[in-house]
C-alpha positions in Angstrom: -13.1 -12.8 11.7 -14.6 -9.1 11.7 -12.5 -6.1 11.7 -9.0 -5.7 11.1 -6.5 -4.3 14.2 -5.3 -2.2 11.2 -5.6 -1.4 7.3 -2.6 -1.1 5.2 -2.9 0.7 1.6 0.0 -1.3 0.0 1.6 -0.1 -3.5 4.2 -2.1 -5.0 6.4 -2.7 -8.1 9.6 -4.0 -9.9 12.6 -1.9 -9.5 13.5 0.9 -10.9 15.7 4.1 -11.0 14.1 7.2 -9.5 14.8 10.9 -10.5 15.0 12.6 -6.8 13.0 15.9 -8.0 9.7 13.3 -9.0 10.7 11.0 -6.4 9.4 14.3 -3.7 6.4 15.1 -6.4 4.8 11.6 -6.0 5.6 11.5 -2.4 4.2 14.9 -2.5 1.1 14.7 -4.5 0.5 10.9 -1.9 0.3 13.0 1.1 -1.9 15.8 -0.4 -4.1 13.5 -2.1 -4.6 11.3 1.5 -5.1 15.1 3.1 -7.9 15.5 0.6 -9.7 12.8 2.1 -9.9 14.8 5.4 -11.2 12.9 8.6 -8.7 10.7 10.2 -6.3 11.5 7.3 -6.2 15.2 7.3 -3.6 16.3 10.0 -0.2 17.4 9.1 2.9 15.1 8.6 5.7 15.1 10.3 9.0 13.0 9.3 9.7 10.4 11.9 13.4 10.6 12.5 12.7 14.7 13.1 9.0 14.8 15.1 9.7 18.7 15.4 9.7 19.1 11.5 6.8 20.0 10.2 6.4 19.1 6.5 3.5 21.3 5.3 5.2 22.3 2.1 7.3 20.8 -0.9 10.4 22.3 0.2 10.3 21.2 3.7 9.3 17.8 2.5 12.7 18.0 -0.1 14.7 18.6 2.6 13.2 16.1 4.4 13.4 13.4 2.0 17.6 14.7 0.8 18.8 14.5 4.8 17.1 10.6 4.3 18.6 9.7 1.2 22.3 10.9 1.9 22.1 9.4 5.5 23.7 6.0 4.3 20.3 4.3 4.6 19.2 5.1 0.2 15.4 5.9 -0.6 13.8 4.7 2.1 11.6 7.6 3.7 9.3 7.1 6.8 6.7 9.8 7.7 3.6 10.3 9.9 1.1 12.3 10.7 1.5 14.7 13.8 -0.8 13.1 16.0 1.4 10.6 16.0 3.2 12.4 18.7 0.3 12.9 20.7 -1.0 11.4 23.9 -3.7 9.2 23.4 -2.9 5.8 22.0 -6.0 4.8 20.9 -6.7 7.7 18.4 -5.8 6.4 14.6 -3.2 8.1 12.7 -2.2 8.0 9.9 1.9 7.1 8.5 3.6 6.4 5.3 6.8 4.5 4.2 8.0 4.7 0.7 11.1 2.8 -0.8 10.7 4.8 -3.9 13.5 3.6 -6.1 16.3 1.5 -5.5 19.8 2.2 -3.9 22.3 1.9 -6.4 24.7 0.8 -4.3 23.0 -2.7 -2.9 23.5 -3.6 -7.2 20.2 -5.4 -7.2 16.6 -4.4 -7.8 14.0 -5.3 -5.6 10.1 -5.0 -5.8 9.9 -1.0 -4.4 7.0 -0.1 -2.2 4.7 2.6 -0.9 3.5 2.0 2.3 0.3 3.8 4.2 -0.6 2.4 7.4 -4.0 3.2 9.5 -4.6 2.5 13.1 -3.5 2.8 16.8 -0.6 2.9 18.8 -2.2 0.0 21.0 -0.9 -2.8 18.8 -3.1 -5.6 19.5 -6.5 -3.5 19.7 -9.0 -3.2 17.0 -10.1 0.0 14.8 -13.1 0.3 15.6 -16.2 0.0 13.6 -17.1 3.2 12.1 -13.3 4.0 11.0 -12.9 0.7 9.1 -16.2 1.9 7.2 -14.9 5.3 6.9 -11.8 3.6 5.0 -13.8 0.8 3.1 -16.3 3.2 1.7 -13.4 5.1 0.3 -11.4 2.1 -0.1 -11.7 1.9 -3.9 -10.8 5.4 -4.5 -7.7 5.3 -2.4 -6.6 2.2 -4.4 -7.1 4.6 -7.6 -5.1 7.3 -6.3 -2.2 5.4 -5.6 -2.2 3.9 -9.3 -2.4 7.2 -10.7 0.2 8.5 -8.8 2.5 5.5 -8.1 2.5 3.4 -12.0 2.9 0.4 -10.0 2.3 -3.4 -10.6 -0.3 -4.3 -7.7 -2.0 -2.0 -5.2 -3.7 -3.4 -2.0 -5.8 -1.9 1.1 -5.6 -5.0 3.4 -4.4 -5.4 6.8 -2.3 -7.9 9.3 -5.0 -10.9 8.7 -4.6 -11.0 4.7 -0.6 -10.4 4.3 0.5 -13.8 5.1 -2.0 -15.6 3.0 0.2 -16.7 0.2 3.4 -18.1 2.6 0.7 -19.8 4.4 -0.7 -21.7 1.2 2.9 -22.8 0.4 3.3 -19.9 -2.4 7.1 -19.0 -2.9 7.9 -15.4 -4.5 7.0 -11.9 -4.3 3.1 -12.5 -5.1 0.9 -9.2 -4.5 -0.9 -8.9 -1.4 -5.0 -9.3 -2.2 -6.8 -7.4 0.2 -10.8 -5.7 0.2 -9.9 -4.0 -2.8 -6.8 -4.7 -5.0 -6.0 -2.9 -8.5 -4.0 -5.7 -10.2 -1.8 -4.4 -13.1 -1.1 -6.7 -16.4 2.0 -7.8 -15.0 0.6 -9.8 -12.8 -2.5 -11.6 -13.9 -4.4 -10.8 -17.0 -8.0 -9.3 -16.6 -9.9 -12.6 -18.0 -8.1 -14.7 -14.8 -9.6 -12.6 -12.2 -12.9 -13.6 -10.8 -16.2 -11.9 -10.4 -16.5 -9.8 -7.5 -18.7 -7.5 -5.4 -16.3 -4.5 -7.1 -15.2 -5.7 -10.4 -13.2 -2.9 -13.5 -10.9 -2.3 -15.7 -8.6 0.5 -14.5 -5.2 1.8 -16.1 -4.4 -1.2 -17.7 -5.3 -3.0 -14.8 -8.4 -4.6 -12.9 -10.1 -3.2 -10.0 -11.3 -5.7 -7.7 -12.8 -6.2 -3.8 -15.4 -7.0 -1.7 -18.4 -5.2 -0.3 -17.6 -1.9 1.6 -20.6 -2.7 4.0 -19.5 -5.8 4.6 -19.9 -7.0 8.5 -17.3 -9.4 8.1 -14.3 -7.5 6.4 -11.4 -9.7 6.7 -13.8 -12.8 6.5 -14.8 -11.9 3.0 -11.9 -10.6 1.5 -9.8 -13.9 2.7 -12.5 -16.1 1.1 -12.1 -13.8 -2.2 -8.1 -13.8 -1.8 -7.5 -17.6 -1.3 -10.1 -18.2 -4.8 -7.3 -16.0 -6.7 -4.2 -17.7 -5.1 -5.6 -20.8 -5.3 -6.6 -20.5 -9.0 -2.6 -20.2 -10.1 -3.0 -17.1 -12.5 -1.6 -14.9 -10.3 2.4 -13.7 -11.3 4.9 -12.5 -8.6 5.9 -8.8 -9.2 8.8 -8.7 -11.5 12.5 -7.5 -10.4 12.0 -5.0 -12.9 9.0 -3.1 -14.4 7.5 -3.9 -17.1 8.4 -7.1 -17.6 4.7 -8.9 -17.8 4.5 -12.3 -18.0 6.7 -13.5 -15.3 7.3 -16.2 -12.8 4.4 -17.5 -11.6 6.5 -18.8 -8.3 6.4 -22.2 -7.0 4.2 -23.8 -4.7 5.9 -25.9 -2.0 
């Protein structure tokens, strides 16, 4: 299968209401913490709907983020790094989408989600080689960061190949994604169910687990390693509200 078009670091969990104030901290502290990483993640953001705005600061990321949520649309914020705007289409970027809490309003709570998303504007091209290795061989501290800053149910860095795996084997409910790496909280499998693995910890309450960072077969490996845990039936869907372990374990059609 080889290398993904693009990789997706995909943080998700069961509702819940958000404080606006640490709502722009954790959005805050996500972007600073990718920026740390420097390379293909360290240019300035930028928030989609205003290109012109740039949002090197906490206020100007506040305003940002309080224009979005009073628009009519609730906490769903879209941003990107400046290059985004630039001419060449084949030069990765960097962009993040964060439903954060959710809106009031809709009187339901949904699985909320933090969204980072690496690759081109070319959408059926392939990263190419050394940035997927760039991003693997970080891959496991990335997943770390966005539990610490995040407290979510499941973390994922996957991509387009691995997101449909569970509708494809039948599975019904919000199941996590499994990608190369995946931090997979309590409320969702427990640590004895998962299987041994290339990268295998405890972390947060949670386990740590993926494939080989040097792989040459990325997507290969980790779809092999996904469809064991699917497959095996221990894995939970991520529950309408936090912190409720223990859930639904879906239906298989």
């Amino acid at each position: 299968m080889g290398m993904p078009s693009y990789i997706l670091l995909r943080t998700v969990w069961g509702g819940r209401s958000g404080v606006f104030e640490e709502e722009v901290e954790d959005v805050w502290r996500c972007m600073t913490c990718l920026a740390g990483y420097g390379g293909l993640f360290q240019d300035s953001w930028i928030d989609v709907d205003h290109p012109k705005v740039s949002l090197g600061s906490k206020e100007a990321l506040a305003a940002s983020m309080w224009r979005t949520r009073n628009s009519g649309d609730g906490p769903q914020y879209s941003f990107s790094q400046d290059r985004f705007v630039r001419i060449d289409p084949l030069r990765p970027y960097v962009s993040l989408d964060a439903n954060v809490s959710f809106p009031k309003k809709h009187g339901g709570r949904t699985a909320n989600h933090v969204m980072v998303r690496i690759g081109t504007e070319i959408r059926d091209s392939h990263l190419l080689t050394e940035v997927v290795r760039q991003v693997l061989g970080v891959g496991s501290r990335l997943v770390k960061d966005m539990v610490d800053i995040w407290r979510p149910d499941a973390v994922s860095l996957d991509s387009l190949e691995l997101v449909t795996l569970a509708r494809q084997l039948g599975l019904v409910g919000a199941f996590p994604t499994l990608g190369f790496v995946s931090w997979l909280s309590a409320a969702v499998i427990d640590a004895k169910d998962v299987p041994r693995s290339r990268i295998r910890e405890p972390y947060m309450g949670g386990v740590l687990t993926g494939i080989d960072p040097r792989s040459s077969d990325p997507v290969g490996e980790a779809t092999l390693m996904a469809l064991r845990l699917y497959r095996s039936g221990k894995l939970r869907v991520v529950p309408l509200v936090q912190q409720q372990a223990g859930g639904d374990r879906g239906e298989s059609s």
